[in-house]
N, C-alpha and C positions, 0 to 999 in steps of 0.2 A: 337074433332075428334073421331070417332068411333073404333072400333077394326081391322077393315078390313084397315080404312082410313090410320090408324095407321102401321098396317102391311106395308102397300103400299107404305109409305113415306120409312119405313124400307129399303123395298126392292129398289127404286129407288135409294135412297143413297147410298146403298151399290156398284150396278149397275155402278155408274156413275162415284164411286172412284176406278172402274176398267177400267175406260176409256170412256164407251159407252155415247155416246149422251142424247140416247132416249126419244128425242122429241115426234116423236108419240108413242111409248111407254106409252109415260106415258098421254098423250092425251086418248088412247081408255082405258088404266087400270083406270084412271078414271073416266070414262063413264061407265067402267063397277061394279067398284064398288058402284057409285051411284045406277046402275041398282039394286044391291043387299040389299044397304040398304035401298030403297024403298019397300022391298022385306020383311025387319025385320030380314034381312040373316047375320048371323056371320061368315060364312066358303063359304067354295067352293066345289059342290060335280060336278057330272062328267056329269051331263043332265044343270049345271048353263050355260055353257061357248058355247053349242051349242044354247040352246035358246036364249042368250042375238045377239048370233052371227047373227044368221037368221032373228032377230027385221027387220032390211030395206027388202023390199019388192024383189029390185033389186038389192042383194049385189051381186056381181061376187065371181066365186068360188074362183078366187085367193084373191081375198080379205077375204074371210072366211077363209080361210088355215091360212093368217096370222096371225087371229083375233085370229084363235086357237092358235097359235105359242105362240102368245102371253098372253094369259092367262095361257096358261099349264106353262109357266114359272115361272109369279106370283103364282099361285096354289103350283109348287115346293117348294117353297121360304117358302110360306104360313105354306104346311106340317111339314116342320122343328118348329115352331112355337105350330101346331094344328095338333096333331096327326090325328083331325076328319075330317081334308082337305082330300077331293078326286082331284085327280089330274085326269086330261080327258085325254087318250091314242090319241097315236096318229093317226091320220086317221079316226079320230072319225067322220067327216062329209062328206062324199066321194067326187067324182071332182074334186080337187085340179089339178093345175097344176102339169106337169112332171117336176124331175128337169134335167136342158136342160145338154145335154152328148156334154162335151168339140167337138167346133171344133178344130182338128190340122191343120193349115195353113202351108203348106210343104213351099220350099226357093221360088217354082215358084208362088204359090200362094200369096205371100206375095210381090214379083217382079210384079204378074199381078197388083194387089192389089197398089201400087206403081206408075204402068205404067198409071191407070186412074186418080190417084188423080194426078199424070202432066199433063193431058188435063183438068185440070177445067180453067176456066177464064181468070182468073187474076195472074200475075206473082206473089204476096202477098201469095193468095190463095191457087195457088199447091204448094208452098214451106211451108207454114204452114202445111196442110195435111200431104203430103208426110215425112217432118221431123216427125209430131206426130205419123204417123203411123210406120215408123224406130226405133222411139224413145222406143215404147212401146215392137216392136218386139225384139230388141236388150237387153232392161232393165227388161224386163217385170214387168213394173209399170203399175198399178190401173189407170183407166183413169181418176176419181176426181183427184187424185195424179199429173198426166202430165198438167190439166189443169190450175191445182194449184200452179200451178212451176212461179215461179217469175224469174226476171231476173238474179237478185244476187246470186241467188239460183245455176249457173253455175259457176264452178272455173277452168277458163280456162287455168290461170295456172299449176294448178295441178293437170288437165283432171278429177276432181268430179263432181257429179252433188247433190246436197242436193234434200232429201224431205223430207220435212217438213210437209206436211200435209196428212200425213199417217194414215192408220187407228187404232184406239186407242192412235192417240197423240202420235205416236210414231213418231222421227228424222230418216234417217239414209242416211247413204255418199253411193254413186254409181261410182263407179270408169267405166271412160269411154274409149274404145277402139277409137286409134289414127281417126278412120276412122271416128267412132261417132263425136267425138271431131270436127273433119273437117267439119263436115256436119253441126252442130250448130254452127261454126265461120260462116260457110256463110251464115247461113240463119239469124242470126243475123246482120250479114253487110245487107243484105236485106231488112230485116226488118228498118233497122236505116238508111235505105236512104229510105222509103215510110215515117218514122216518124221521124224525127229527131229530133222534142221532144214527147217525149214517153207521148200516151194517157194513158196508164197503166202502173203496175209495171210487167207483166206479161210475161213472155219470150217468149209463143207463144201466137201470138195474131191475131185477125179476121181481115177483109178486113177494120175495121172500127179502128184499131189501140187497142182495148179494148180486157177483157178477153177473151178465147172462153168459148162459153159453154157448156156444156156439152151433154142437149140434141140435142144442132146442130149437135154436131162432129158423135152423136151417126145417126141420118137420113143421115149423109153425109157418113159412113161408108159404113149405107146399100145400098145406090146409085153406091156407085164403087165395091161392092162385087158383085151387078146385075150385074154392067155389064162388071166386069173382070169373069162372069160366074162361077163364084161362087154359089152355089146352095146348098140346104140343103140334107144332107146326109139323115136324116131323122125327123119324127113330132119334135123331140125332141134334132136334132142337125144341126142349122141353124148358118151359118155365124156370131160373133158379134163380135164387138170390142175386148172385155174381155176375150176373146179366142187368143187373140197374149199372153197374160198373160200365159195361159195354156202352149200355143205350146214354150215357154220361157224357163216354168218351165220342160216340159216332156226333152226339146233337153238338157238341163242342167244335168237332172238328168242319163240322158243316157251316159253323158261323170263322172259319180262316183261322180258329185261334189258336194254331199248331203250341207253341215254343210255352201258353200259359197252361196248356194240357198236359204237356210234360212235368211243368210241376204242379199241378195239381195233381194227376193218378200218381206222381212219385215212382216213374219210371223213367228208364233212358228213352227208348224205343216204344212210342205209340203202336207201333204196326201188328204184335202179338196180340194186344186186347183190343 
């Protein structure tokens, strides 16, 4: 294994005993250290990381941004190692996407919002929606997070609800308002009389008994935000699921309740979301 290959393995390891995944991570850093050691290159200076970037003909800008994200990191990493790494600033390849400015979803917005996903179809159908989207406004849970939510996962006993598949492998208990509570008894009774033996293990589930997914729920959002006229504020603050997260976290923080925000969202730092 070469010097760079070697760094890279470093870096990932390290990386990964912090929690992160990084599956493509480490997919395009090794593409792009091959790029380099084709190259007869031992470092990383600051014109590397834009040329390997622009190699495909038709990459889209957001996918360069991240290519860059991602090598200026390893570069980081790198520097500690090789005083002669240059690390590439940021903004080094112009066009990137904007990053999108929370929408707040006020009580009626989130009512309208509510009011469409109970005209879909199937009596299954608007009681999954309509709880997911409750569920998120209320907890302000990550929407991997609510999809991922198994059955067991609710302690109806003790009004919690577990999540378990949080981001960096983190656990943590969600303690649930009597009214939340009520709404997942019934949609559960619902649920268990379309399925009485569970296609899944999955607490909410699709019209077909199985988990949902993810990028359904995300198309089905923007279909009831159309048409509870919901509209984009502006380029860069358009309706999205991950914005009940936001509007969670801003109405929390506006009743002082700093220290119980943090763990409810299951982050260190409130200040990004």
């Amino acid at each position: 294994m070469s010097g760079l290959g070697e760094a890279l393995a470093g870096y990932l390891e390290l990386r990964r005993s912090l929690g992160f995944t990084l599956a493509r991570d480490a997919r395009l850093l090794e593409q792009f250290v091959s790029y380099r050691e084709e190259r007869g290159a031992s470092t990383v200076t600051v014109s590397d990381a834009p040329a390997w970037a622009t190699l495909p003909p038709d990459a889209s800008p957001g996918w360069l941004r991240v290519w860059m994200q991602v090598v200026r990191g390893f570069a980081a990493y790198l520097r500690t190692l090789d005083p002669a790494t240059e690390v590439p600033p940021a903004g080094l390849l112009p066009g990137g996407p904007r990053r999108a400015v929370p929408y707040l979803y006020s009580p009626a917005d989130i009512a309208a919002l509510s009011a469409q996903a109970y005209r879909l179809k199937t009596p299954l159908r608007r009681a999954t929606i309509t709880t997911l989207i409750g569920l998120r406004a209320v907890t302000g849970m990550r929407g991997g997070e609510v999809v991922a939510l198994d059955d067991e996962d609710l302690d109806t006993g003790r009004g919690l609800l577990l999540v378990r598949h949080a981001k960096l492998g983190r656990h943590r208990l969600l303690p649930l308002h009597p009214s939340t509570l009520a709404a997942l008894r019934a949609y559960r009774q619902l649920r268990d009389q379309h399925f009485p033996r569970p296609v899944s293990d999955a607490l909410l589930v699709s019209q077909a008994g199985t988990r949902l997914l993810y990028y359904n729920v995300g198309q089905t959002f923007a279909k009831l935000a159309r048409r509870a006229g919901l509209s984009a504020r502006s380029g860069a603050c358009r309706p999205r699921p991950h914005d009940l997260r936001h509007s969670f976290a801003v109405a929390t923080l506006l009743t002082g309740a700093v220290t119980a925000l943090r763990s409810r969202l299951g982050c260190r730092c409130c200040r990004p979301t």
